[in-house]
mmCIF file of the protein (N, C-alpha, C, O) and its ligand, coordinates in Angstrom:
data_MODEL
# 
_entry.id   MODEL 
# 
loop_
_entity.id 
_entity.type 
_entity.pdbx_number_of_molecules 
1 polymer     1 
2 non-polymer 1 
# 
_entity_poly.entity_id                      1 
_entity_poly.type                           'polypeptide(L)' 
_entity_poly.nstd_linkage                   no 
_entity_poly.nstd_monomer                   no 
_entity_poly.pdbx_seq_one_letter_code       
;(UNK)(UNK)(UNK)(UNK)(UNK)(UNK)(UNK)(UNK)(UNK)(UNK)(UNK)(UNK)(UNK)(UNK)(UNK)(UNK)
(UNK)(UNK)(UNK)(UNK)(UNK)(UNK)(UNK)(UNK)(UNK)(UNK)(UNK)(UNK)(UNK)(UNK)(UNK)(UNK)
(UNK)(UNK)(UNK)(UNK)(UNK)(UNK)(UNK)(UNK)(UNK)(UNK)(UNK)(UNK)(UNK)(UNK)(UNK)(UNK)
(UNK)(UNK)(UNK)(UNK)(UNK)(UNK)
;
_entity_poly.pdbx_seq_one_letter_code_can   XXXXXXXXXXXXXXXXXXXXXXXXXXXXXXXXXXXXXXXXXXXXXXXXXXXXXX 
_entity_poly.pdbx_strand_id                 A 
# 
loop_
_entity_poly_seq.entity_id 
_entity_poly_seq.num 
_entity_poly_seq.mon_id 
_entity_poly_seq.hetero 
1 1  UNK n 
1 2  UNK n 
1 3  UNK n 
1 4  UNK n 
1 5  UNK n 
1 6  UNK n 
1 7  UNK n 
1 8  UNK n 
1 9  UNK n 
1 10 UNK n 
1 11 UNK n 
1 12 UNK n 
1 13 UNK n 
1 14 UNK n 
1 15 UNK n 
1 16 UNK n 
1 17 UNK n 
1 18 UNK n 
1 19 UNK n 
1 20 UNK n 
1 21 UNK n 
1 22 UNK n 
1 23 UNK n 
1 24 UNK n 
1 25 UNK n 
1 26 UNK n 
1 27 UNK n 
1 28 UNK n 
1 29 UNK n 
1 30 UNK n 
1 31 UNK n 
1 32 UNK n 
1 33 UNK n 
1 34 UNK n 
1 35 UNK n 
1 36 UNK n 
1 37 UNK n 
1 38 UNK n 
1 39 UNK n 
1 40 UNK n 
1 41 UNK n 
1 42 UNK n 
1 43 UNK n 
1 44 UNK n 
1 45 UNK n 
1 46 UNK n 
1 47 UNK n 
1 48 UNK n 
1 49 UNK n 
1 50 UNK n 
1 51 UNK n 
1 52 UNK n 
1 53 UNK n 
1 54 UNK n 
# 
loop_
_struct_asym.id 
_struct_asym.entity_id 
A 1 
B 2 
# 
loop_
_chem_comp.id 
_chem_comp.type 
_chem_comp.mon_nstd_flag 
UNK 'L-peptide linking' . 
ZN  non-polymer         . 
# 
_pdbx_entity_nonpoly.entity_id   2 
_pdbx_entity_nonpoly.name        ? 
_pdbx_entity_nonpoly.comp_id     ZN 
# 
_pdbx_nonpoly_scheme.asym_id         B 
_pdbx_nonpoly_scheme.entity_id       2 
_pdbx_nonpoly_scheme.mon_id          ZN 
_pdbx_nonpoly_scheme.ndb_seq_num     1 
_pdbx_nonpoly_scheme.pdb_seq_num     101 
_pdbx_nonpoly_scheme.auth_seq_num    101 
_pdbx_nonpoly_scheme.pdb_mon_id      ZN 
_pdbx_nonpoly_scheme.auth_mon_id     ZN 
_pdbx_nonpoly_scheme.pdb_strand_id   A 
_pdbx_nonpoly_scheme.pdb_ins_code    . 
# 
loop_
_atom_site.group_PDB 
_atom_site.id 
_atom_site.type_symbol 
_atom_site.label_atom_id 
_atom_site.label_alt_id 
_atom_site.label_comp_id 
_atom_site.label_asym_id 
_atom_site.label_entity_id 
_atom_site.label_seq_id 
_atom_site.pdbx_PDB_ins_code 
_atom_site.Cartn_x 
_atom_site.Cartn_y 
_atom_site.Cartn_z 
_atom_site.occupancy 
_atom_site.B_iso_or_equiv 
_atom_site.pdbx_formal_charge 
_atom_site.auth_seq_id 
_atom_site.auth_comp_id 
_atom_site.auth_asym_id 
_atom_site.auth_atom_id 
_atom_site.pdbx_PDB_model_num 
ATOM   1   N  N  . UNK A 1 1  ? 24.169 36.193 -39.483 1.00 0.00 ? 1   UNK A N  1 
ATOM   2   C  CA . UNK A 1 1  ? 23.474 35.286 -38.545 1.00 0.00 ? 1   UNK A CA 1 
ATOM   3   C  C  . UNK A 1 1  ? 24.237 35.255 -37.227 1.00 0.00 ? 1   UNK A C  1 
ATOM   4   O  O  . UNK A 1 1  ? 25.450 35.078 -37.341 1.00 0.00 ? 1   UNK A O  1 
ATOM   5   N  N  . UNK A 1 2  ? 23.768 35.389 -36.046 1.00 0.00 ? 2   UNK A N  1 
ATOM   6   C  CA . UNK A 1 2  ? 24.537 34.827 -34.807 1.00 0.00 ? 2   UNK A CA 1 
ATOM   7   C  C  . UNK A 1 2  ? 24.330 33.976 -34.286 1.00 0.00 ? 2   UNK A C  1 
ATOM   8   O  O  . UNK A 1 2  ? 23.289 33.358 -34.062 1.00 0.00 ? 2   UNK A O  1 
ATOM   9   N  N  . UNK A 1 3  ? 25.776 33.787 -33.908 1.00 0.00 ? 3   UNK A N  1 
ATOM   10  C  CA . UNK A 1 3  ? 26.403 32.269 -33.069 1.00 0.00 ? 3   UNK A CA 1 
ATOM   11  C  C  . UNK A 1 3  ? 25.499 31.830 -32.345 1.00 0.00 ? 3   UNK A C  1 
ATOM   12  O  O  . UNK A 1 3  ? 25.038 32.652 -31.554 1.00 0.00 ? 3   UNK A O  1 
ATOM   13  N  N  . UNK A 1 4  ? 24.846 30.283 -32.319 1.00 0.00 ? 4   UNK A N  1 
ATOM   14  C  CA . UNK A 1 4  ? 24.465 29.950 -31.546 1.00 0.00 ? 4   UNK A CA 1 
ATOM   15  C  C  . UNK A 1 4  ? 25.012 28.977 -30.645 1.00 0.00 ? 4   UNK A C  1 
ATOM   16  O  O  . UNK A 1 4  ? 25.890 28.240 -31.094 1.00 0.00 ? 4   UNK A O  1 
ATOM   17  N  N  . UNK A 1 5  ? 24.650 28.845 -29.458 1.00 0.00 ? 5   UNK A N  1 
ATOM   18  C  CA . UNK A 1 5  ? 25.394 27.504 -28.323 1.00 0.00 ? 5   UNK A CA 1 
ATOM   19  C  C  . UNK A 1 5  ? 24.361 26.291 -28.855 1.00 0.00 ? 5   UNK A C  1 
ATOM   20  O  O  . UNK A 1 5  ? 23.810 25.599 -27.999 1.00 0.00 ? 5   UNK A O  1 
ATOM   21  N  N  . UNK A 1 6  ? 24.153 26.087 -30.016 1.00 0.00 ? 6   UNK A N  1 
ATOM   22  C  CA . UNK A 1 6  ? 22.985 24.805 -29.569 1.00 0.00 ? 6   UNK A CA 1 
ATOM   23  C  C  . UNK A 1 6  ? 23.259 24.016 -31.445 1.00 0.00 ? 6   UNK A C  1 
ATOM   24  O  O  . UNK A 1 6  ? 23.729 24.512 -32.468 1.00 0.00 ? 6   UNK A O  1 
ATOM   25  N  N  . UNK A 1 7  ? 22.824 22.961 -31.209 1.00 0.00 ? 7   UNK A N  1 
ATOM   26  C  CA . UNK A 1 7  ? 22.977 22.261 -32.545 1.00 0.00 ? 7   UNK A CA 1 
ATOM   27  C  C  . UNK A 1 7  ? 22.055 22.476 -33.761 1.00 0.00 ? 7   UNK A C  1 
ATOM   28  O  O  . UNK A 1 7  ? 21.986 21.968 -34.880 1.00 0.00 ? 7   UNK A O  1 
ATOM   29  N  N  . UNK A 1 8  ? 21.319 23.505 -33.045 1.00 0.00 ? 8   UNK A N  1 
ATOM   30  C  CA . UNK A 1 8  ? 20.497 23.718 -34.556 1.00 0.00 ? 8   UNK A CA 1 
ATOM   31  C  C  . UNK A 1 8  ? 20.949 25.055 -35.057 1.00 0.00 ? 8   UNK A C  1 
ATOM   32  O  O  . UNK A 1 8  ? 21.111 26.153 -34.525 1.00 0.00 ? 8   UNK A O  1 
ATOM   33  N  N  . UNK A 1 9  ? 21.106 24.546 -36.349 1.00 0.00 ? 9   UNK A N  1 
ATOM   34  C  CA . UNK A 1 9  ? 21.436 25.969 -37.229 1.00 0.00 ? 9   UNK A CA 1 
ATOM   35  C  C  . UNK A 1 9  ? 20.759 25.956 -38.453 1.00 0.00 ? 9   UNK A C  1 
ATOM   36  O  O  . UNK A 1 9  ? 21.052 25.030 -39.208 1.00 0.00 ? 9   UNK A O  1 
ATOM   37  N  N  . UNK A 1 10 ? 19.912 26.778 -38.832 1.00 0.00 ? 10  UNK A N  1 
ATOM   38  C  CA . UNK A 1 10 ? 18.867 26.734 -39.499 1.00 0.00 ? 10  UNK A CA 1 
ATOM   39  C  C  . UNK A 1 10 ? 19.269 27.669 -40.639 1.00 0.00 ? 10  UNK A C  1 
ATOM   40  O  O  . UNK A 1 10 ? 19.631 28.814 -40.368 1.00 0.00 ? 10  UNK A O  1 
ATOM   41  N  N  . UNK A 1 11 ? 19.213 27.156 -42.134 1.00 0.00 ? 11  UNK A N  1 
ATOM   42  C  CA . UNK A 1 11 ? 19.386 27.485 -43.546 1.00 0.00 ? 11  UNK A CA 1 
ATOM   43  C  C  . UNK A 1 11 ? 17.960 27.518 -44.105 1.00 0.00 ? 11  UNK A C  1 
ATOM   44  O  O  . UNK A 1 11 ? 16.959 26.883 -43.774 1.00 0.00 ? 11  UNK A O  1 
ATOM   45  N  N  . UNK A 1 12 ? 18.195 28.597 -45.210 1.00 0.00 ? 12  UNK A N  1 
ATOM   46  C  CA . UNK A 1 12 ? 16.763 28.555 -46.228 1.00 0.00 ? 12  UNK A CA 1 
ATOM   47  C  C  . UNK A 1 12 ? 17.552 27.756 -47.558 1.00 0.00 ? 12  UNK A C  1 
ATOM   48  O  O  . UNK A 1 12 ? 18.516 28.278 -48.120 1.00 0.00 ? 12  UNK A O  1 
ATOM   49  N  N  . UNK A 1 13 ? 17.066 26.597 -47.911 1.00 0.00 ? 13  UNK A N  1 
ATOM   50  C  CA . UNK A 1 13 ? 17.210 26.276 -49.492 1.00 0.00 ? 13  UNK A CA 1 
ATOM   51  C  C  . UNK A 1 13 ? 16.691 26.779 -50.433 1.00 0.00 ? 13  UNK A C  1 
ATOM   52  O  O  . UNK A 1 13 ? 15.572 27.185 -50.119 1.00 0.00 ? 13  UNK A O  1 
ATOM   53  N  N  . UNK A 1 14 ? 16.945 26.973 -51.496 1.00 0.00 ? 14  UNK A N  1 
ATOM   54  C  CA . UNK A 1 14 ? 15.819 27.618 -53.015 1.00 0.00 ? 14  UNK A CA 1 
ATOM   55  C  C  . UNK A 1 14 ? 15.828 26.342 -53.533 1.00 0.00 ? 14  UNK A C  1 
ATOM   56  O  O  . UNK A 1 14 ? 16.983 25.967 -53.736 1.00 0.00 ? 14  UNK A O  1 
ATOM   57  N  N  . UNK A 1 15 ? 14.789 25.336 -53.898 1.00 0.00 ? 15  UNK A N  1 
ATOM   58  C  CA . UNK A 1 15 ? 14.680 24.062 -55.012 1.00 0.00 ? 15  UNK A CA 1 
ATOM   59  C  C  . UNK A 1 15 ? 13.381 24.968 -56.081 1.00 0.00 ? 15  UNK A C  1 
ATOM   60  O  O  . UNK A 1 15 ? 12.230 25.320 -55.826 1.00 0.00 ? 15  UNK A O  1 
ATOM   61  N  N  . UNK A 1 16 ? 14.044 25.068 -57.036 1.00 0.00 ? 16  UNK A N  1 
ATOM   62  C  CA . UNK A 1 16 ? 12.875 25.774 -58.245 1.00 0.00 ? 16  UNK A CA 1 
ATOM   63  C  C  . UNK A 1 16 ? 12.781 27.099 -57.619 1.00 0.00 ? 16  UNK A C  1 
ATOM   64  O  O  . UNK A 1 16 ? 13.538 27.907 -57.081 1.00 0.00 ? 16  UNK A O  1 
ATOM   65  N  N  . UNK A 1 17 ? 11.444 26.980 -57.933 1.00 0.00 ? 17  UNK A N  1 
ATOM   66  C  CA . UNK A 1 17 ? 10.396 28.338 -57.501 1.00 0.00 ? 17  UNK A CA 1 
ATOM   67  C  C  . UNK A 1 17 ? 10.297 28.577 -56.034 1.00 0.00 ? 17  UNK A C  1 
ATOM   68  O  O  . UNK A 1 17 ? 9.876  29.616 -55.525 1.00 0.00 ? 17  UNK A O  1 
ATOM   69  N  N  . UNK A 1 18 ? 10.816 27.292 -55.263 1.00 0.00 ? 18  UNK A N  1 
ATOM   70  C  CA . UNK A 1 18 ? 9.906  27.018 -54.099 1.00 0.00 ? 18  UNK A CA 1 
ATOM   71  C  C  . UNK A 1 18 ? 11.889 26.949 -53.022 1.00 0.00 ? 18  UNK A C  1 
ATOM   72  O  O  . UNK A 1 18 ? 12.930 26.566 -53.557 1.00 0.00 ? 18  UNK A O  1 
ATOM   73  N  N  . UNK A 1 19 ? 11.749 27.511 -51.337 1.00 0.00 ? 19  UNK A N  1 
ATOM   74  C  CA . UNK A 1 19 ? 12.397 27.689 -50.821 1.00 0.00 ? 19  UNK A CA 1 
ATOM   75  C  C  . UNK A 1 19 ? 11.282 27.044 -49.341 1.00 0.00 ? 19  UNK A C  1 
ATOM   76  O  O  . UNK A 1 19 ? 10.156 27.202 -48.868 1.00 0.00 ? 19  UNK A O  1 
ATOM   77  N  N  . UNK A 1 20 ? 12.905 26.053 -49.054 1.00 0.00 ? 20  UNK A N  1 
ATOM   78  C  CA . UNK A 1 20 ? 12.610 25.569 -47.807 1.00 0.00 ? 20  UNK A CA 1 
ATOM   79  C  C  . UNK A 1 20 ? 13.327 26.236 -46.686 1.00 0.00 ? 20  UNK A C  1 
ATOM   80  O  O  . UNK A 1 20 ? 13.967 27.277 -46.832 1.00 0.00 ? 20  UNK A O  1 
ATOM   81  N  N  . UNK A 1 21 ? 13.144 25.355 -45.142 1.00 0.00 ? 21  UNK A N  1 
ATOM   82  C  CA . UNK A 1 21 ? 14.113 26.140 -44.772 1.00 0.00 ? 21  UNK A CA 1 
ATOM   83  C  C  . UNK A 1 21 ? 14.640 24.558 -44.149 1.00 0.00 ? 21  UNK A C  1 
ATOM   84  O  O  . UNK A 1 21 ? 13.900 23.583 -44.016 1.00 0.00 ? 21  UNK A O  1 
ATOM   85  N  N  . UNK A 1 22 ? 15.876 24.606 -43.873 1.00 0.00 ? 22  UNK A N  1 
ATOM   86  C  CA . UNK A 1 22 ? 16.709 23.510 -43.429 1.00 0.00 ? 22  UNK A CA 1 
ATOM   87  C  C  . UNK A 1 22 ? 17.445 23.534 -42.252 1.00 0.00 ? 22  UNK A C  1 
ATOM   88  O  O  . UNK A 1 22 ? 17.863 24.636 -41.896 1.00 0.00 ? 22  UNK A O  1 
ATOM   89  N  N  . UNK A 1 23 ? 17.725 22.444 -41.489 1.00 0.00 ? 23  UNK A N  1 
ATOM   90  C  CA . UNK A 1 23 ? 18.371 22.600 -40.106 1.00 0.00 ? 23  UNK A CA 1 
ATOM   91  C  C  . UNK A 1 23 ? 19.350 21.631 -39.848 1.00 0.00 ? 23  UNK A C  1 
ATOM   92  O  O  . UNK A 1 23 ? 19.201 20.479 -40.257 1.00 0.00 ? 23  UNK A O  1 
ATOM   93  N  N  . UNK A 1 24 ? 20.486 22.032 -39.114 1.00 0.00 ? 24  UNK A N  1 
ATOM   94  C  CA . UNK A 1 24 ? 21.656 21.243 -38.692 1.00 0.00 ? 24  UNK A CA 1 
ATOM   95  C  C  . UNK A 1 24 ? 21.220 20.202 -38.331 1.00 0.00 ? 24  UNK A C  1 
ATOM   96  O  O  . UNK A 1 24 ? 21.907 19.227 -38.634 1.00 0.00 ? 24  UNK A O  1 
ATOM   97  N  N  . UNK A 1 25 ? 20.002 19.958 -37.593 1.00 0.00 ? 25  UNK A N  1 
ATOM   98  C  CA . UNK A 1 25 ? 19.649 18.606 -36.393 1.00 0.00 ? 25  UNK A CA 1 
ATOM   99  C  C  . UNK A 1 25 ? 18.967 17.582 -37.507 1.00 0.00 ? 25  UNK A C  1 
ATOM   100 O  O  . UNK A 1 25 ? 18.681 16.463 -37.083 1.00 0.00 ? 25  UNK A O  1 
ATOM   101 N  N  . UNK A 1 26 ? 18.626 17.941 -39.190 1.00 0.00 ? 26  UNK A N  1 
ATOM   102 C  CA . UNK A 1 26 ? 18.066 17.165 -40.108 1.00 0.00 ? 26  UNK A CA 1 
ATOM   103 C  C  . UNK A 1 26 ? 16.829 17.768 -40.284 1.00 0.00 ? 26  UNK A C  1 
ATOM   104 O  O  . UNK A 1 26 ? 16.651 17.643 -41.496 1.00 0.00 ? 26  UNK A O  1 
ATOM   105 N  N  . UNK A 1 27 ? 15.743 18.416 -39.774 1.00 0.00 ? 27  UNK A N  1 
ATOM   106 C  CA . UNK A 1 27 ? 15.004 18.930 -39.746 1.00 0.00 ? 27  UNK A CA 1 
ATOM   107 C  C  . UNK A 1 27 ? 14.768 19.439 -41.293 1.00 0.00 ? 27  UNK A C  1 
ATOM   108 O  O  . UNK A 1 27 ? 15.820 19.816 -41.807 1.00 0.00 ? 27  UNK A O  1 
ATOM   109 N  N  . UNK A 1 28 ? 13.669 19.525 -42.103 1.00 0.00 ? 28  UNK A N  1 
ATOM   110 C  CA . UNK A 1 28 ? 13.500 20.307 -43.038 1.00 0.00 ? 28  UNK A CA 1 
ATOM   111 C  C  . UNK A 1 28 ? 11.808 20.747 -43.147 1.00 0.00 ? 28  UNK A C  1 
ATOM   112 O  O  . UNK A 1 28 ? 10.913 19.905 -43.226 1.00 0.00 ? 28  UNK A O  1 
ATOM   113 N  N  . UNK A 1 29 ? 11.622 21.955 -43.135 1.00 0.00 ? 29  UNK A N  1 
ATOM   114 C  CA . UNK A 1 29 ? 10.374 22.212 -43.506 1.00 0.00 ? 29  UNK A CA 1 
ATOM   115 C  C  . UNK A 1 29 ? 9.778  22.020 -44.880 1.00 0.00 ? 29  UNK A C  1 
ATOM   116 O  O  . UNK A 1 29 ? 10.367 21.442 -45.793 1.00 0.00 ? 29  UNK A O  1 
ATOM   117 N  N  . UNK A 1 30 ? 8.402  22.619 -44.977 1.00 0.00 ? 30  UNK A N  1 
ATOM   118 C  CA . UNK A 1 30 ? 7.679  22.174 -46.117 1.00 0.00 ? 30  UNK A CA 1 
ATOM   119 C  C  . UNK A 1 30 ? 8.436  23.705 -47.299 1.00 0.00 ? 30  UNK A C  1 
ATOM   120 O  O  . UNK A 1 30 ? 8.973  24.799 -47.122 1.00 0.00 ? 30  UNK A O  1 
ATOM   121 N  N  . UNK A 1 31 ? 8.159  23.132 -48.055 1.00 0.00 ? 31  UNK A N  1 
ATOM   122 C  CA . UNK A 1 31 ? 8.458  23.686 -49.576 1.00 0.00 ? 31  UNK A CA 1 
ATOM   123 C  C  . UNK A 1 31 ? 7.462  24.953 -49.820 1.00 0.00 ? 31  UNK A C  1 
ATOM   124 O  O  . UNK A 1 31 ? 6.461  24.602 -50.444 1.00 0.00 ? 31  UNK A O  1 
ATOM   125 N  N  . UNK A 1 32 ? 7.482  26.201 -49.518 1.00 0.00 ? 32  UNK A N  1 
ATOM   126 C  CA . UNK A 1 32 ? 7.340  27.313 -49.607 1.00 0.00 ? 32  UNK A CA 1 
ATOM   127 C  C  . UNK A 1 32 ? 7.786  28.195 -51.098 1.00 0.00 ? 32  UNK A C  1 
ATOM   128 O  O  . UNK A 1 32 ? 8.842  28.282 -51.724 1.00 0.00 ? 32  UNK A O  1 
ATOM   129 N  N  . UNK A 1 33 ? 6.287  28.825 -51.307 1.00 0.00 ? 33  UNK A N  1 
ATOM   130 C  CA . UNK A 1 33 ? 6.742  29.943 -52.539 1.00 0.00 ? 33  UNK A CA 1 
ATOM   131 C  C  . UNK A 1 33 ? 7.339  31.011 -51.928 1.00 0.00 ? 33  UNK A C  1 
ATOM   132 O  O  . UNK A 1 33 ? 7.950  31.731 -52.717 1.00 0.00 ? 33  UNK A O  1 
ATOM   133 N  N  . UNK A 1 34 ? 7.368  31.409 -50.588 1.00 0.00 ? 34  UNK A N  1 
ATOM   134 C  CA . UNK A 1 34 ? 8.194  32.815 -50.429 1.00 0.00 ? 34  UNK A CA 1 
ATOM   135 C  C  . UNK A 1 34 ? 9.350  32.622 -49.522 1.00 0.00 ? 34  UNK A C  1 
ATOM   136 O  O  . UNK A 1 34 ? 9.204  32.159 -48.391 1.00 0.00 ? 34  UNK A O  1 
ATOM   137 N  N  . UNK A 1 35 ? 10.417 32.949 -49.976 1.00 0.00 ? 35  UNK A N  1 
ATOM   138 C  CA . UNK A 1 35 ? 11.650 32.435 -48.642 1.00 0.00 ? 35  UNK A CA 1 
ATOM   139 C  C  . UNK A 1 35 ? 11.209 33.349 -47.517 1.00 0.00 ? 35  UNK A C  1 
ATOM   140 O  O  . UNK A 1 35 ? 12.213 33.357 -46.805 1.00 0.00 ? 35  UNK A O  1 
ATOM   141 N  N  . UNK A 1 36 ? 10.341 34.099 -46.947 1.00 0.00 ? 36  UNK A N  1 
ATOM   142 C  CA . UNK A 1 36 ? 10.157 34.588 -45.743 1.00 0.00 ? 36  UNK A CA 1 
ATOM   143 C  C  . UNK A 1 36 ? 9.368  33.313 -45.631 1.00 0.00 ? 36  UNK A C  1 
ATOM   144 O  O  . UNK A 1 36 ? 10.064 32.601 -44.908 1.00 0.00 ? 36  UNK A O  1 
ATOM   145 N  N  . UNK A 1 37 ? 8.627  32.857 -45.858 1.00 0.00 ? 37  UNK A N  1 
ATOM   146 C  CA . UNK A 1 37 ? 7.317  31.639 -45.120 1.00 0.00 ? 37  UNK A CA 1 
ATOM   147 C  C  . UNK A 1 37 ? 8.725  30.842 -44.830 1.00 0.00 ? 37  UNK A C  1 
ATOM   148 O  O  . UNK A 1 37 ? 8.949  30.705 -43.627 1.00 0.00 ? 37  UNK A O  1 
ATOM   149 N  N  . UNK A 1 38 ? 9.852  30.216 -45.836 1.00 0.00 ? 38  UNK A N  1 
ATOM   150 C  CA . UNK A 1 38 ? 10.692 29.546 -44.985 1.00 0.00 ? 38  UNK A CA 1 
ATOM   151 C  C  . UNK A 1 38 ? 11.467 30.021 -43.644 1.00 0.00 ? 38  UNK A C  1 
ATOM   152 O  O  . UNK A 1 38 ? 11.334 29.217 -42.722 1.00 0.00 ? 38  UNK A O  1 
ATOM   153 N  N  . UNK A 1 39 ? 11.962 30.745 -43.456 1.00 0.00 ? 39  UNK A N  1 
ATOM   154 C  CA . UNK A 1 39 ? 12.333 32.074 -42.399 1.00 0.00 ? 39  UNK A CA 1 
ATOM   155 C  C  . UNK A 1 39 ? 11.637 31.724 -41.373 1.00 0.00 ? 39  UNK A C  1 
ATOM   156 O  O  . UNK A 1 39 ? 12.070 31.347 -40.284 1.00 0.00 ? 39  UNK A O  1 
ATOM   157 N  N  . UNK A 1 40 ? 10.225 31.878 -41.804 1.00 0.00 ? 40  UNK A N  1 
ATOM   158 C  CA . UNK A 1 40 ? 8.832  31.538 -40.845 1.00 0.00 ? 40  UNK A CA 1 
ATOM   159 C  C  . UNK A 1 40 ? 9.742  30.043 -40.440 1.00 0.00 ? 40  UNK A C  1 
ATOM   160 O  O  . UNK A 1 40 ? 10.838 30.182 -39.897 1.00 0.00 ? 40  UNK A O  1 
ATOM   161 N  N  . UNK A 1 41 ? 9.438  29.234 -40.612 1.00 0.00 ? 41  UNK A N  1 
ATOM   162 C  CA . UNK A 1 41 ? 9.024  27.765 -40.771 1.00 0.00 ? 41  UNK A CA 1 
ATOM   163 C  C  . UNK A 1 41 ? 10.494 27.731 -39.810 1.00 0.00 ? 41  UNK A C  1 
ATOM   164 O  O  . UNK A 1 41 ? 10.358 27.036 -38.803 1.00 0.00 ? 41  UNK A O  1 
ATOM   165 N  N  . UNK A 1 42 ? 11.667 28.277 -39.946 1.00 0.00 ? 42  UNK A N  1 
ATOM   166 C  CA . UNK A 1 42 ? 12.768 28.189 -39.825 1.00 0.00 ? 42  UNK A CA 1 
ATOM   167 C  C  . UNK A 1 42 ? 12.807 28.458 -37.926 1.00 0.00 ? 42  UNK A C  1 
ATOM   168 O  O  . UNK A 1 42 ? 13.112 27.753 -36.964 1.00 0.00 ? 42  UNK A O  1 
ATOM   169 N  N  . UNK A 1 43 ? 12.333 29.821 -38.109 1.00 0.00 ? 43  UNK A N  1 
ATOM   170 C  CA . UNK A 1 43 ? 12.072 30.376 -36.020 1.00 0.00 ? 43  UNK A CA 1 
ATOM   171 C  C  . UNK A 1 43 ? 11.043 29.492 -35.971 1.00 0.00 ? 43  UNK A C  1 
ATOM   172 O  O  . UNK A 1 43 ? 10.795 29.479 -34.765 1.00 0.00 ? 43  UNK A O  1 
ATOM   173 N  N  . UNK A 1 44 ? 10.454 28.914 -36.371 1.00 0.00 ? 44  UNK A N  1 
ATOM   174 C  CA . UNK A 1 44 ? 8.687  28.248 -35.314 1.00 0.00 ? 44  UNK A CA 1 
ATOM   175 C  C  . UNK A 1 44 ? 9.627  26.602 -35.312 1.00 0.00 ? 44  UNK A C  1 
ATOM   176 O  O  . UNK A 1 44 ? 9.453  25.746 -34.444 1.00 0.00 ? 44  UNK A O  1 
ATOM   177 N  N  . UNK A 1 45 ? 10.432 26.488 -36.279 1.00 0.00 ? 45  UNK A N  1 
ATOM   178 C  CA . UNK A 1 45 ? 11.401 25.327 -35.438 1.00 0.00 ? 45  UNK A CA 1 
ATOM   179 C  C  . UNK A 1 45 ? 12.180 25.260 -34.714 1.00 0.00 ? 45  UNK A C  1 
ATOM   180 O  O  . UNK A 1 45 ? 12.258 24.156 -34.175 1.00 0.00 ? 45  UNK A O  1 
ATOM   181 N  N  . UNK A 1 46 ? 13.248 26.380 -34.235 1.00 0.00 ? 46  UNK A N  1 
ATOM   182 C  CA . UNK A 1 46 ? 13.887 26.523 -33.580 1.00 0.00 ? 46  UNK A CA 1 
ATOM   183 C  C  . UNK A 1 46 ? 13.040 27.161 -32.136 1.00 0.00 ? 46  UNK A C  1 
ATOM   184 O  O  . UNK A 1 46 ? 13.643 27.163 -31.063 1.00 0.00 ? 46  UNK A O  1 
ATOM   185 N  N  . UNK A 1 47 ? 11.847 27.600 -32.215 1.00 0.00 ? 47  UNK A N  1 
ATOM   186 C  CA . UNK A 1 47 ? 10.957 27.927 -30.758 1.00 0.00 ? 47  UNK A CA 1 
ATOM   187 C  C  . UNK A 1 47 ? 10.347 26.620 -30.538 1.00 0.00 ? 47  UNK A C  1 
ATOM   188 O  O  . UNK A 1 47 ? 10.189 26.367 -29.344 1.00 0.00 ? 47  UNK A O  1 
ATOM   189 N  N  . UNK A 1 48 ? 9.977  25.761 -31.314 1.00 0.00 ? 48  UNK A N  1 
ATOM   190 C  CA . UNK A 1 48 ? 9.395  24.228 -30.608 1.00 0.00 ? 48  UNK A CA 1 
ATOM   191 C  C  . UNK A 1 48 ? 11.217 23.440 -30.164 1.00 0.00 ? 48  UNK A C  1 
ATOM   192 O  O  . UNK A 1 48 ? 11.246 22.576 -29.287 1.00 0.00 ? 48  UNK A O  1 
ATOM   193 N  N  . UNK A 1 49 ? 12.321 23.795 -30.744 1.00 0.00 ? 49  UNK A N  1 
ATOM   194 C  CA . UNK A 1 49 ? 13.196 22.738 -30.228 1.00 0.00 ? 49  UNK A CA 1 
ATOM   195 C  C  . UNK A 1 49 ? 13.460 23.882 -29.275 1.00 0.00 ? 49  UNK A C  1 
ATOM   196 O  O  . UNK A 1 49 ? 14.649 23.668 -29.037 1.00 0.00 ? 49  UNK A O  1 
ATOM   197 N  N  . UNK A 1 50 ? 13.150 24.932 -28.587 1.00 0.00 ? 50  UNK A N  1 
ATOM   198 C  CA . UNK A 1 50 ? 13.614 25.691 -27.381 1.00 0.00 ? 50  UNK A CA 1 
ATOM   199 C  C  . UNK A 1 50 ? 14.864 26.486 -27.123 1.00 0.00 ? 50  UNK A C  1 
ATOM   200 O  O  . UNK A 1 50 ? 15.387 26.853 -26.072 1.00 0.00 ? 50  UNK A O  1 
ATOM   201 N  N  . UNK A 1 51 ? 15.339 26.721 -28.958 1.00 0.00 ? 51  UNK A N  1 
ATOM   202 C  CA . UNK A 1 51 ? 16.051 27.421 -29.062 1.00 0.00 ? 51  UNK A CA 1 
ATOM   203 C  C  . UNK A 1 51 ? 15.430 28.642 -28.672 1.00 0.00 ? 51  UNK A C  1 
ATOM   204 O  O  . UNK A 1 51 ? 14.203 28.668 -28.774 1.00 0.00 ? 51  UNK A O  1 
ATOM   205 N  N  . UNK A 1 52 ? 16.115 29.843 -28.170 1.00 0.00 ? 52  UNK A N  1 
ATOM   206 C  CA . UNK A 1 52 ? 15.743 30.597 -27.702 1.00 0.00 ? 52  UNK A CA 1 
ATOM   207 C  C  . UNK A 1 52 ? 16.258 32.123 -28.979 1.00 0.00 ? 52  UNK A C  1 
ATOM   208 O  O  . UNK A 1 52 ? 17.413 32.381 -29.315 1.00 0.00 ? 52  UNK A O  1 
ATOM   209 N  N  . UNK A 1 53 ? 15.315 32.679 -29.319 1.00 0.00 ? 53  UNK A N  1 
ATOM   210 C  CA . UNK A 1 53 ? 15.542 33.470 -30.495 1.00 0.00 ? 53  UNK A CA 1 
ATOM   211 C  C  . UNK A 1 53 ? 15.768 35.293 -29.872 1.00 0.00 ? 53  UNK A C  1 
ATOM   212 O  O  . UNK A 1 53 ? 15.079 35.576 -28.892 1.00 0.00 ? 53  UNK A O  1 
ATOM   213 N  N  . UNK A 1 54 ? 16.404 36.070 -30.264 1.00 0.00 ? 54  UNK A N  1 
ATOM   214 C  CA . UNK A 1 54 ? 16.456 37.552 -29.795 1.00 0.00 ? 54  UNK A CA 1 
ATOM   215 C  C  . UNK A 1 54 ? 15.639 38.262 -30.138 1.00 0.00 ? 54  UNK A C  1 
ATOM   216 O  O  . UNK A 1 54 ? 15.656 39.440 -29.782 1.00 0.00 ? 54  UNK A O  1 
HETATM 217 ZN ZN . ZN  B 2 .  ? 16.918 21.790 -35.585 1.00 0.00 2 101 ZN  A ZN 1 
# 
């Protein structure tokens, strides 16, 4: 993963079957069967808080 300058740092959890994705700022998305949809869920939060992605 690379360094970011900003307070969000965004994790995928596994609970069961189902993988979220999680963020430094408290943030947690919805409960996903595929850890890419969390991934998903993970950049479309960090592009609404204006983190800026490569
Ligand atoms: Zn965040």
């Amino acid at each position: 993963m690379h360094a970011q300058s900003s307070s969000h740092a965004t994790t995928t959890t596994e609970r069961g079957s189902f993988a979220l994705a999680r963020c430094s700022c408290g943030w947690s998305g919805p409960a996903r069967r595929s850890r890419d949809r969390a991934r998903t869920d993970a950049a479309d939060h960090l592009r609404s808080a204006g983190v800026s992605t490569p």
